[in-house]
C-alpha positions, 0 to 999 in steps of 0.5 A, a space after each residue: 465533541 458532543 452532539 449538541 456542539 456539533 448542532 451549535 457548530 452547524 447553526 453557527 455556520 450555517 447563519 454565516 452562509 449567505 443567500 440560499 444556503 442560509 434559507 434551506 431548512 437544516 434538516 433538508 440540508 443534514 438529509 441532503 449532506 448525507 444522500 450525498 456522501 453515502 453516494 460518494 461512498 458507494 460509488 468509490 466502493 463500486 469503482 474499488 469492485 471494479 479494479 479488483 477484478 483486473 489482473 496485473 500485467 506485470 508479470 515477474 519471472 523467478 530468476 534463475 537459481 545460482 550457478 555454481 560459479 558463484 561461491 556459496 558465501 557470496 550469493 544473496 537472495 532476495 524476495 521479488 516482492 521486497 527491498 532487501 537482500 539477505 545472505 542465505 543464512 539469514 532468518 530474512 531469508 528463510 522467511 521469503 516463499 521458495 516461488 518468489 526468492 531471486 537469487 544473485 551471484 553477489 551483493 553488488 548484483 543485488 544493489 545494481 538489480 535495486 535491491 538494498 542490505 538488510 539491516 538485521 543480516 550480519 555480515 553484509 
């Protein structure tokens, strides 16, 4: 839309408007229309600065590492930021930082805790 559509637009909406709005200059209004919504947008840009500043109060705790109670082949680990669970050879797996692997003594452990199988680890 070009524009002098846009302005033809608005012309042909505004002359459908009934009673004040229709006697306001078009350009007090265009002036207007923009005073507020460049207000609006500071105003969700000040909000936004202010939550940044908070911390979370969820904390998540790194969850033990495996005993070796469990064997090697049924472990899984999973990230504590994600929704997959790999086996610890996957290439999943390697991906995941040491601080936030949560490790599980089997898949079914993984699935109760919430945690699904990923789909590009074979074997599960």
């Amino acid at each position: 839309m070009s524009i002098a559509e846009a302005r033809d637009t608005c012309k042909a909406f505004l002359s459908r408007l009934p009673g004040f709005l229709a006697g306001i200059p078009r350009d007090a209004l265009v002036v207007g229309i923009l005073v507020l919504s460049s207000s609006l947008c500071f105003g969700l840009g000040y909000l936004a600065g202010l939550d940044a500043g908070r911390t979370s109060e969820i904390s998540i705790e790194p969850g033990p590492m495996p005993t070796s109670a469990a064997s090697p082949m049924e472990q899984v680990v999973a990230s504590k930021n994600g929704t997959k669970y790999y086996l610890p050879g996957c290439a999943g797996a390697d991906r995941i930082a040491e601080v936030n692997k949560v490790w599980f003594p089997s898949p079914s452990a993984a699935r109760k805790a919430g945690y699904a199988p990923a789909a590009n680890c074979a074997g599960l």
